[in-house]
N, C-alpha and C positions, 0 to 999 in steps of 0.2 A: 833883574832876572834872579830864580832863586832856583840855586842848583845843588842837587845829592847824585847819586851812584849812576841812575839811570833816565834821570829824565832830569827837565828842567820846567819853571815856571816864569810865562810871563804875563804882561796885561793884555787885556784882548785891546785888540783894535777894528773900526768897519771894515778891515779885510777879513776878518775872522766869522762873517756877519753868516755866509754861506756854510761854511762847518757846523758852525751853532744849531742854525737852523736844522741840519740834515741830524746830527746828532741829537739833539731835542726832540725832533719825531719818527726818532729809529724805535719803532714799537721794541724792539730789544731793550730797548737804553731807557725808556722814558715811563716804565710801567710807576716807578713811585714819587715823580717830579710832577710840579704843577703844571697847568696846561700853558704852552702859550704859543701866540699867532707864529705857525708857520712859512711865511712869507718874507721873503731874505731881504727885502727894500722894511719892513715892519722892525727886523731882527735889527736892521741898520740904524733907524731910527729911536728903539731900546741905547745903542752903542752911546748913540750921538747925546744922549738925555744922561746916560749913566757916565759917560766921564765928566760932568759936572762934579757929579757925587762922589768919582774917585780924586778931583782937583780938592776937594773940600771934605776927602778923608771919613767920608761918608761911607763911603762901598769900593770893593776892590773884585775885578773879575780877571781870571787868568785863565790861558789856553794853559793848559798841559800838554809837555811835548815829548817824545823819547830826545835824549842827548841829537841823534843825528836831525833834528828838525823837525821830524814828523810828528803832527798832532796825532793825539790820543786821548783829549779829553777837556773839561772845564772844571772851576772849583770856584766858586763866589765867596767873601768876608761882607756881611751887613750886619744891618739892625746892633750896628756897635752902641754901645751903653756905657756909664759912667766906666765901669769895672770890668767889662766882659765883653766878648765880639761873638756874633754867629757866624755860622760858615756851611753852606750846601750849594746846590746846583751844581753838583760834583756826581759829572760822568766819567766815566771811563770805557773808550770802545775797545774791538777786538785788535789794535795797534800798540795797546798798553804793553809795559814791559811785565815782566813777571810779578815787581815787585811796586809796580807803580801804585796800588792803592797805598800801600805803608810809604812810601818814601811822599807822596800827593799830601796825606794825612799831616805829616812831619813838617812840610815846608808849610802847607796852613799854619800851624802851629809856632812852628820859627816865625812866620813873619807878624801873627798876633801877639808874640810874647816877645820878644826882641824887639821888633820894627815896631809894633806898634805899643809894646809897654802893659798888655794885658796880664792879671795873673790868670783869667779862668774864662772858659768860652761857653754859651750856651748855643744849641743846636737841638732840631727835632728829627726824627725818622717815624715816617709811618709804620704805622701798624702791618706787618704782613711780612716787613723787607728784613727778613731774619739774617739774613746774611750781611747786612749792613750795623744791625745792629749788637750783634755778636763779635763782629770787627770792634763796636766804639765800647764796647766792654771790656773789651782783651788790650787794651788802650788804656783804661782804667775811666773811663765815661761813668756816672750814675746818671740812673733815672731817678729826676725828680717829681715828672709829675705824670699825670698821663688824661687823654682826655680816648673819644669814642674813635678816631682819627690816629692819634703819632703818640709815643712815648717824648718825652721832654728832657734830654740832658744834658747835665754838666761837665766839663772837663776841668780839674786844673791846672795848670805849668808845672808844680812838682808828678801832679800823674804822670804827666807827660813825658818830663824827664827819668822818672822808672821805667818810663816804655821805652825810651831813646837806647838805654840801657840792654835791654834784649834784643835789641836789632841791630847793638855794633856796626859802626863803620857805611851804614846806607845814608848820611847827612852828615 
């Protein structure tokens, strides 16, 4: 479990199968996420395939919680590469604490660059979701690439650590 000021992170498990699913087709929540089957026995069967891939260090999915238990969200680590790990399928509902996108952000990053030994992570955000992408800037994120679709970028563990730096004491 990876824990900061207000919330905590752990791995999803098929009890988790029914949140996913309602969170993933909350037209609030899901305007810039990829589509996928909304059927909670489907969501469970996703679970049962992808902890292969989190036993083999492949992929890693966590509910986000406030401190007192209550879910408030998800965050995925894939498409890890020699040098670098991605990380999205990061919601956040109306349960979130004030601060839970920056401290969500932060333990992604703890657990890429500590736990798993990365210096630098790549990630995409579509085009549109300005408020997302304004966040992985002020983060110190570059875009490196961009296509008709999502801008394309980088992070690395010293950005990251500049950013740890202006948010004192929430990790």
């Amino acid at each position: 479990m990876l824990i900061s000021k207000t919330i905590q992170m752990r791995l999803i498990t098929e009890d988790d199968a029914e949140f996913i699913t309602e969170l993933r087709s909350d037209g609030k929540y899901n305007t810039y996420l990829s589509k996928s089957d909304t059927s909670v026995e489907a969501q469970k069967e996703w679970i049962r395939a992808y902890k292969l891939k989190e036993v083999n260090k492949e992929q890693f999915y966590f509910i986000i919680e406030r401190l007192d238990g209550t879910k408030c969200g998800t965050v995925r680590i894939y498409d890890i590469k020699e040098d670098s790990f991605c990380w999205g399928s990061w919601i956040l509902n109306h349960n979130k604490t004030r601060y839970a996108a920056i401290e969500s952000a932060l333990l992604v990053y703890q657990f890429g660059f500590e736990f798993l030994g990365f210096a630098k992570s790549h990630f995409d955000v579509m085009k549109g979701n300005e408020k997302v992408v304004n966040f992985h800037k002020k983060f110190g994120a570059v875009v490196i690439d961009e296509d008709e679709d999502n801008l394309y970028f980088n992070i690395s563990k010293d950005a990251v650590e500049n950013c740890k730096e202006k948010f004192g004491g929430i990790i």
